[in-house]
C-alpha positions in Angstrom: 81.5 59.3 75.2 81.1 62.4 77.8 80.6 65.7 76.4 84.0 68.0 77.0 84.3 72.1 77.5 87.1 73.2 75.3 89.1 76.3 74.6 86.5 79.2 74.0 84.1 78.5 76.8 83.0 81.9 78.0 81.4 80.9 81.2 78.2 82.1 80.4 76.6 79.0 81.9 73.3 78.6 79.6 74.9 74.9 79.7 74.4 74.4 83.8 70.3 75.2 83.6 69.9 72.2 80.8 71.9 69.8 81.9 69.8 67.1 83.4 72.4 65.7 85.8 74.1 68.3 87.3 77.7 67.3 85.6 78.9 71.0 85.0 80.6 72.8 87.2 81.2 75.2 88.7 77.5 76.7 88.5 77.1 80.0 89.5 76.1 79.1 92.7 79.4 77.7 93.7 82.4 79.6 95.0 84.9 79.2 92.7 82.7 80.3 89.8 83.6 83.5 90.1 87.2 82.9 89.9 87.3 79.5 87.3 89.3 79.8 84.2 86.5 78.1 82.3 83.4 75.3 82.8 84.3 71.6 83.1 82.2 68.6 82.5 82.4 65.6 84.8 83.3 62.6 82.5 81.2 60.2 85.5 77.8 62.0 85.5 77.8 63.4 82.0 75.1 60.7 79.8 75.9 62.2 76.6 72.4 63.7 76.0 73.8 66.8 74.3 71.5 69.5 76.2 74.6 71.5 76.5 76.2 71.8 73.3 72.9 72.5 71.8 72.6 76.0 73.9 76.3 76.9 74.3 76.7 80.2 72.4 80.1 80.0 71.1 80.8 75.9 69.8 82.6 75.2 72.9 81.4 72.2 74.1 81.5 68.8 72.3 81.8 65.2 71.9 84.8 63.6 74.0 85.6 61.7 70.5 84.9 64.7 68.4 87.9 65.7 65.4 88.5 68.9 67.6 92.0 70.4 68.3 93.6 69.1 71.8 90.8 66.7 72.4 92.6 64.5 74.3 94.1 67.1 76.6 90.5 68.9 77.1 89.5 65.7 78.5 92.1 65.1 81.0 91.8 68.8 82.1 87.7 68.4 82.2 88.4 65.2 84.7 90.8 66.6 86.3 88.3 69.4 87.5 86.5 67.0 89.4 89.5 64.6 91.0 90.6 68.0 92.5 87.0 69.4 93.3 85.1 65.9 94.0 81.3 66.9 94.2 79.5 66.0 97.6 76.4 67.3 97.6 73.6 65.5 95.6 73.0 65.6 92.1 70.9 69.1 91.3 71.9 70.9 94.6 74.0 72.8 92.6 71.8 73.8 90.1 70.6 77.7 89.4 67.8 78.0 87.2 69.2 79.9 83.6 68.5 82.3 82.2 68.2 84.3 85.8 65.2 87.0 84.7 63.0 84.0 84.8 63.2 83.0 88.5 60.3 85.0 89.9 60.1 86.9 93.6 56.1 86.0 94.0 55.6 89.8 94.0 54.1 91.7 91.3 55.7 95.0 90.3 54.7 97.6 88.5 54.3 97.9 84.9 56.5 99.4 82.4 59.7 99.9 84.4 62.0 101.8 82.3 65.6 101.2 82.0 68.5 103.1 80.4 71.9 100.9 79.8 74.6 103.0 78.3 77.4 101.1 76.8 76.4 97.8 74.4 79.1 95.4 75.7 78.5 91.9 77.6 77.2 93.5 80.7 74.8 95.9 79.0 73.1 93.2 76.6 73.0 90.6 79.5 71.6 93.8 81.9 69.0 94.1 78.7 68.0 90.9 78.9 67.8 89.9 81.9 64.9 92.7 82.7 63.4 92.0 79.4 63.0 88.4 79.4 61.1 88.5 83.3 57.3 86.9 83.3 57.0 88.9 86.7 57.8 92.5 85.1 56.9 94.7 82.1 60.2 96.5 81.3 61.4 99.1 78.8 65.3 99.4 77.8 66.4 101.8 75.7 70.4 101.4 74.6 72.8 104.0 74.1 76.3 103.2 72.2 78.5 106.2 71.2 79.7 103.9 68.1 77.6 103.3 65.2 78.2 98.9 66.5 77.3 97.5 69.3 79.5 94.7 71.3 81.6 95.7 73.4 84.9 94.3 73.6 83.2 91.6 72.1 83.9 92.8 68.4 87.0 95.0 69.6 88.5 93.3 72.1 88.3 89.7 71.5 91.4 88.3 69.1 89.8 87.7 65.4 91.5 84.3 65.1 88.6 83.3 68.1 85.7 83.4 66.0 84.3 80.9 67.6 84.2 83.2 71.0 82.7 86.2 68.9 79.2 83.8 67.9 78.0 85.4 71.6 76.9 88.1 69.7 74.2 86.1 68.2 72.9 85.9 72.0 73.1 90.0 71.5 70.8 89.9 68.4 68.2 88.1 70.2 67.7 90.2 73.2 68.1 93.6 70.6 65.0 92.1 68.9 62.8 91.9 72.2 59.7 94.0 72.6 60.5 96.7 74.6 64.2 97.7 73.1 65.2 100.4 71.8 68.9 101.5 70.8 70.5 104.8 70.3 73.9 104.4 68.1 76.2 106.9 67.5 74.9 108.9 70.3 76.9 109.9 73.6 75.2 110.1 77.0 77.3 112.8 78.1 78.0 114.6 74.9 75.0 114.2 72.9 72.4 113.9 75.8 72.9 114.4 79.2 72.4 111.5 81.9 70.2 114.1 83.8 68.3 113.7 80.5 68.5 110.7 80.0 67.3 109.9 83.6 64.2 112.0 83.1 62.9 109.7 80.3 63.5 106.9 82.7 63.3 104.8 86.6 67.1 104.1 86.4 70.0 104.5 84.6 72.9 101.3 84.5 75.9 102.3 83.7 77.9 99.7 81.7 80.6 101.6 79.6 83.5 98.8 80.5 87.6 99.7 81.3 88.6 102.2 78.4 91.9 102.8 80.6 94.9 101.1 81.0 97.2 100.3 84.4 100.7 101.2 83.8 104.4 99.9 84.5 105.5 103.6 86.3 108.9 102.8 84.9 110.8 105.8 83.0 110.4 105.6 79.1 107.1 104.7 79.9 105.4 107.1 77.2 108.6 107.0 74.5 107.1 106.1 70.9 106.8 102.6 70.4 105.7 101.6 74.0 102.0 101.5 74.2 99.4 99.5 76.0 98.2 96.5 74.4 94.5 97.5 74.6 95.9 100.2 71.9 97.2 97.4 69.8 94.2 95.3 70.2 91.9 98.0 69.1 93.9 98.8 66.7 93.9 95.4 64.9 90.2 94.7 65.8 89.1 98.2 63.6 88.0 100.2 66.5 87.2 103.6 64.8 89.2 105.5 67.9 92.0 103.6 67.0 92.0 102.9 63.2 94.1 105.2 62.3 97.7 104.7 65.0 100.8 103.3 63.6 102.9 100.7 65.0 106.4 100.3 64.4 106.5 96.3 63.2 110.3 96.8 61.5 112.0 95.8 64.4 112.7 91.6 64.8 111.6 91.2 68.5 108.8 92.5 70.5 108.1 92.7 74.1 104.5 92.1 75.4 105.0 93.0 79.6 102.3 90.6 81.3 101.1 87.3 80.9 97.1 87.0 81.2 95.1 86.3 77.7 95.3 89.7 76.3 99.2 89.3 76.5 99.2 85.9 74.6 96.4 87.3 72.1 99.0 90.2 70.9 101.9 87.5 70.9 99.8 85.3 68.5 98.6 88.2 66.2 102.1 89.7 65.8 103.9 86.2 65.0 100.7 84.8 63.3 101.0 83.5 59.6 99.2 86.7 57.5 97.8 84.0 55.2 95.6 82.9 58.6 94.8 85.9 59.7 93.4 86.5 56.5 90.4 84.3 56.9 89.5 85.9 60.0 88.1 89.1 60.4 90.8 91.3 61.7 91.1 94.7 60.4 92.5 95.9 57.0 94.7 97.9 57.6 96.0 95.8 60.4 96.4 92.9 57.6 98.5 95.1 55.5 100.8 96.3 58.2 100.9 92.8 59.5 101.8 91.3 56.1 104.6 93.7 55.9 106.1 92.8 59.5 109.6 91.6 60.1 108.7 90.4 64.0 110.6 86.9 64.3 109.9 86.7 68.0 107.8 87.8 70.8 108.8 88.1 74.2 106.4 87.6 76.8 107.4 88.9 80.5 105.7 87.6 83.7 106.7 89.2 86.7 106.4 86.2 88.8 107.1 82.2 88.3 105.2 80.1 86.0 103.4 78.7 89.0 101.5 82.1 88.9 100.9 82.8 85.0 97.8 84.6 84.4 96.7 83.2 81.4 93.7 80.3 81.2 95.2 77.3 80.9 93.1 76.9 77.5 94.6 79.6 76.1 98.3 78.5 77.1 97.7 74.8 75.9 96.2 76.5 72.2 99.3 78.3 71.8 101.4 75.7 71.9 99.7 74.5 68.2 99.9 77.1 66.2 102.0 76.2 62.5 105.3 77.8 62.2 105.2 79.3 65.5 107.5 78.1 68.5 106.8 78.2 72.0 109.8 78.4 74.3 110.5 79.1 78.3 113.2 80.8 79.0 114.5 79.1 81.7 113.7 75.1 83.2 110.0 74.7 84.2 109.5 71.3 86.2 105.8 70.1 87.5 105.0 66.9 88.8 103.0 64.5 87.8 100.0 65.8 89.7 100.4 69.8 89.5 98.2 72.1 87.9 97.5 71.8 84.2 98.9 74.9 83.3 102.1 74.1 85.1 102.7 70.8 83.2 102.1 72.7 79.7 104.4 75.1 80.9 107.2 72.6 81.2 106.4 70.8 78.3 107.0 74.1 76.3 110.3 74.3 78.8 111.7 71.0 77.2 111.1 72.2 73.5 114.0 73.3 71.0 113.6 76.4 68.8 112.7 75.0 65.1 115.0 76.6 62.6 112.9 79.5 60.2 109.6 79.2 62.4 108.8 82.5 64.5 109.0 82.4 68.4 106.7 83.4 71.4 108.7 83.0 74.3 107.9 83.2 77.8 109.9 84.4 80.3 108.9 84.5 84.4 110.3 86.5 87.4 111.8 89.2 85.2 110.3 92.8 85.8 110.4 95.9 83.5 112.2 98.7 85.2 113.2 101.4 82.1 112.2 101.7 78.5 115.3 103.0 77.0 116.2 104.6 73.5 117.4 107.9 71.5 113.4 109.5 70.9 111.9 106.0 70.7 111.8 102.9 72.4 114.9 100.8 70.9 115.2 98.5 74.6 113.9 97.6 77.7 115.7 96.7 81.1 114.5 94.0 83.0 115.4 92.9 86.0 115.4 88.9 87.2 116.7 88.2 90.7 119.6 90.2 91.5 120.8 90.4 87.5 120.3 93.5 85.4 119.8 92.5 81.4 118.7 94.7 77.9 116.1 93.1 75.5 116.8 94.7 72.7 113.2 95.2 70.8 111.6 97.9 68.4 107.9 97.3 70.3 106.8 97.4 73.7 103.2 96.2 74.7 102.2 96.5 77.9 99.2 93.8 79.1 99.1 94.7 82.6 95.8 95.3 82.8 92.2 97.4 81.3 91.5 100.1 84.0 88.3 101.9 84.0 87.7 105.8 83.5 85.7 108.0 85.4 82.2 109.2 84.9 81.1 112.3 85.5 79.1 112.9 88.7 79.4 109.6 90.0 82.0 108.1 93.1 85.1 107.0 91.5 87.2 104.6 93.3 90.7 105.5 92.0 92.7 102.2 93.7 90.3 100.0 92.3 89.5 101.8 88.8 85.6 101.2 89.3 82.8 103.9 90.3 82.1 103.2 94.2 79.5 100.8 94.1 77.8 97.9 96.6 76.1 94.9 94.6 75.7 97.2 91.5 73.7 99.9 93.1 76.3 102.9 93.1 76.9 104.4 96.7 79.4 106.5 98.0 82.5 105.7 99.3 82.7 105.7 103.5 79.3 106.4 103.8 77.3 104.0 102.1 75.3 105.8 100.8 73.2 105.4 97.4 73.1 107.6 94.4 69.6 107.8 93.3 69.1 105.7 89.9 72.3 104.7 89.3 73.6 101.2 89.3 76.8 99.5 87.2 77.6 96.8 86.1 80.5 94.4 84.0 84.4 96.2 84.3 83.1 99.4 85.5 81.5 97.9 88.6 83.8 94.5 89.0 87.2 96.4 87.6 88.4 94.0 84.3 88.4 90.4 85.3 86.3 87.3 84.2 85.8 86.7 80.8 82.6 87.4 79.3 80.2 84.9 80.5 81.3 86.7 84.2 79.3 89.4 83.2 75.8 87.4 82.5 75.6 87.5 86.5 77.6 90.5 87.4 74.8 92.1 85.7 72.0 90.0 87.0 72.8 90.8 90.2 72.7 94.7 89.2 69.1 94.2 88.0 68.1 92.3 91.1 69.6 95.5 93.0 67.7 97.9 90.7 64.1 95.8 90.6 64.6 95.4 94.7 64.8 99.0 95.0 62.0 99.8 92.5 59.7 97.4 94.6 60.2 99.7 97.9 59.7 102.8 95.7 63.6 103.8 95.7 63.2 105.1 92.1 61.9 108.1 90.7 59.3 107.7 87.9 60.3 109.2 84.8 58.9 112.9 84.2 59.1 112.8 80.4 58.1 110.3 77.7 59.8 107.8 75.8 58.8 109.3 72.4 60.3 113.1 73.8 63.5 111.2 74.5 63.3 109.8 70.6 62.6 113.2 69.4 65.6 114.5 71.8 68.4 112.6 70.4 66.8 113.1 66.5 67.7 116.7 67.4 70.6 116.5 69.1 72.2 113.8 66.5 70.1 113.3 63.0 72.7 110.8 61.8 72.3 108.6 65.0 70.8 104.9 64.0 68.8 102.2 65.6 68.6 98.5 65.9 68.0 97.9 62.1 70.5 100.0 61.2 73.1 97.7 63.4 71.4 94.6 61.9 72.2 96.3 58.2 75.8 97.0 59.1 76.3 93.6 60.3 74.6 92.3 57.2 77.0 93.8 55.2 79.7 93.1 56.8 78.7 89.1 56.6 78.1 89.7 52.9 81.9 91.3 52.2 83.5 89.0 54.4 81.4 85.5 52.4 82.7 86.8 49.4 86.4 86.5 50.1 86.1 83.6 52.8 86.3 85.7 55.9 83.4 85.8 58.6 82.9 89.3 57.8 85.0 92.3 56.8 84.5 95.0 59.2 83.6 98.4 58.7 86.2 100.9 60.4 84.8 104.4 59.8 82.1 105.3 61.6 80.8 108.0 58.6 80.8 104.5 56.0 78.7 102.9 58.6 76.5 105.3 58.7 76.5 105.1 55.2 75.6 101.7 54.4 72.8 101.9 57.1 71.1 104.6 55.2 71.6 102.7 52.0 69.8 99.5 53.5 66.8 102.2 54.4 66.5 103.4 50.9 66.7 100.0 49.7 64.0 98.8 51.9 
């Protein structure tokens, strides 16, 4: 039986380059890759050889007849796919080579290009890797991450009940262990070292620090205690060490998450989840103890608009509908014919179902928008508006998923509508002008603004590189004027407790080890001083 992409697909494509008849789609050559909710398989062409699954990164791809959950609705939505997207041109014309550093130009470049990457999410590894693994370059990276971890919003943004979504970071591993990388943890480009320094020590400098910001409602009440952006709550849960130690309010019996997209049904699912499930996952400590103690019954989930427009992946809508002891309603009638989107019929099969008496509810509610966060010193309500009538959810916890927003960085363009430094194709550039900033390039939520999910990035940042080797080829870049080994002796200076790739690979050893013993994939470490710790420890003991 054909192969089928299921729930955690993160886009990343490895699959598309293997597959020997050109049955997965869209590749990253087509149009609608960039804006696809996940891969599909076409049930027709697929001959069951396997390719795929074998290289997919994060379990999502498998048998059609496989014991997996939804299995007979990942098939229908895989065929479906291509009975609204029929495939005309012939088999392989769609195909790009994987992984992209291999594809050559014919022209040699120099030797020992030397990269910085600051930031260690998706974008920076797959930057990393993409100039590491060329056969038509010799190319130095060297990493900085102001965290003693590396991943991105891999290990602090993704929920920890998707563990099968976090095994990308194996993919990280590999490219950390390449010849030529070097990482800098706990170090700050910015604070520790500046990026005048650090471009010194190298060609060019990409910038992939991701969306630490947040867009915001603009409704009064905004700021009262107990509203807070979900990227807050999700960092908060996850063990970020910015974040670790924030309270949140769980007394209250309802919640309101403003927003529909993924991140919105993530912090639905976590507040209503059964604690005895999130205890096998590796969510953070003190999140499990506050969760544990929750009285949230029921989580309200706004969408400005009508279910025809809900931003959430349709494989994240149709897994929510499984969870035990957790209902999920519509508030209001939902109809879809027989042929309308996926995500539309789901939508009105949750519309038809009854609450179940003593399970908790997630309930979704469309054309409603917040307009004031009310309450005496703290947020105790919020009123909505839906058509022409006024109403009051009364709730003790507001989330707002309305979108990651990125920051500024200092003495680059910042394009304040979009939330992104002013860039074209990755190379940064100035706004009206054109113009390029010498040695600068971006990539992932920082150059795109936060959308895609985390496969997006592997050619977000390909195409940065491809900007950045173009330009070193015409001699656009600078060489460096200092040494690798001053810039080593630099940031031992400026930060002695800084650590390196072993170090990660320690922490993350001992994480594994804790989280075995009690039947979690890992137990994270929240302080950044204990990770420090346990990475001096693993020198000592080796």
């Amino acid at each position: 039986m054909a192969y089928v992409v299921t729930q955690n697909c993160c886009n990343d494509a490895t699959c598309v380059a293997v597959c020997p008849v050109d049955c997965i789609h869209p590749t990253p050559a087509e149009r609608e890759y960039t804006r696809t909710e996940m891969l599909y398989i076409d049930p027709g062409a697929c001959i069951d050889c396997g390719a795929c699954s074998d290289v997919c990164p994060v379990d999502a791809i498998v048998p059609g007849d496989a014991p997996a959950p939804d299995i007979d609705r990942y098939r229908d939505i895989n065929a479906e796919y291509f009975q609204r997207n029929p495939r005309t041109a012939a088999p392989g014309a769609h195909v790009q080579p994987l992984p992209l550093a291999l594809a050559t130009t014919g022209v040699t470049d120099p030797p020992a290009l030397r990269v910085a990457i600051v930031g260690s999410g998706p974008s920076a590894f797959y930057a990393a890797e993409e100039l590491l693994a060329r056969h038509d370059i010799a190319a130095e990276v060297t990493m900085f991450e102001r965290l003693p971890v590396a991943g991105g919003l891999v290990r602090f943004g993704v929920a920890p009940d998707h563990w099968h979504t976090k095994t990308v970071d194996r993919v990280f591993d590999r490219t950390a262990r390449r010849d030529g990388f070097t990482f800098h943890l706990g170090v700050e480009v910015g604070r520790d070292v500046t990026i005048d320094e650090v471009l010194a020590h190298h060609h060019a400098v990409i910038h992939a620090s991701g969306a630490s910001g947040d867009r915001r409602l603009g409704i009064p009440g905004e700021d009262l205690p107990g509203s807070y952006a979900a990227r807050e709550f999700v960092a908060w849960y996850n063990g970020h060490p910015d974040h670790a130690d924030r309270a949140f309010d769980l007394s209250a019996r309802r919640a309101v998450v403003v927003g529909n997209g993924n991140v919105a049904l993530d912090v639905a699912r976590i507040l209503v989840s059964d604690v005895e499930i999130l205890r096998r996952t590796d969510i953070a400590d003190h999140a499990l103890a506050a969760l544990a103690d929750s009285r949230v019954e029921e989580v309200v989930v706004l969408g400005r608009r009508g279910p025809e427009h809900a931003a959430c992946t349709t494989p994240e809508l149709l897994a929510l509908g499984s969870l035990p002891g957790i209902d999920v309603l519509v508030d209001g009638p939902v109809t879809a014919a027989p042929d309308a989107p996926a995500k539309l019929r789901i939508l009105a099969d949750y519309s038809r179902r009854k609450a179940t008496p003593g399970n908790k509810r997630i309930v979704l509610r469309f054309g409603t928008s917040p307009r004031e966060v009310l309450g005496a010193g703290r947020a105790e309500s919020l009123l909505v508006a839906h058509g022409d009538t006024v109403d009051r959810i009364e709730c003790g916890l507001i989330l707002r998923a309305v979108g990651y927003r990125g920051l500024p960085i200092v003495g680059l363009p910042f394009d304040e509508a979009a939330g992104t430094v002013a860039n074209a194709a990755g190379r940064v550039a100035l706004p009206g002008t054109g113009e390029t900033v010498r040695g600068h390039y971006v990539a992932g939520w920082i150059k795109r603004g936060a959308t895609g999910v985390i496969g997006t990035n592997r050619y977000c940042a390909a195409e940065t590189v491809e900007a950045l080797l173009a330009d070193h080829r015409a001699g656009l870049l600078a060489a460096p004027t200092q040494a690798a080994a001053d810039l080593a002796a630099l940031v031992r200076e400026r930060r002695p407790d800084a650590l390196g790739g072993a170090d990660w690979r320690a922490i993350d050893r001992f994480e594994r080890e804790q989280g075995r013993a009690v039947g979690r994939p890992r137990v994270k470490i929240v302080a950044a001083a204990a990770a420090g710790d346990v990475a001096r420890a693993a020198r000592v003991g080796s």
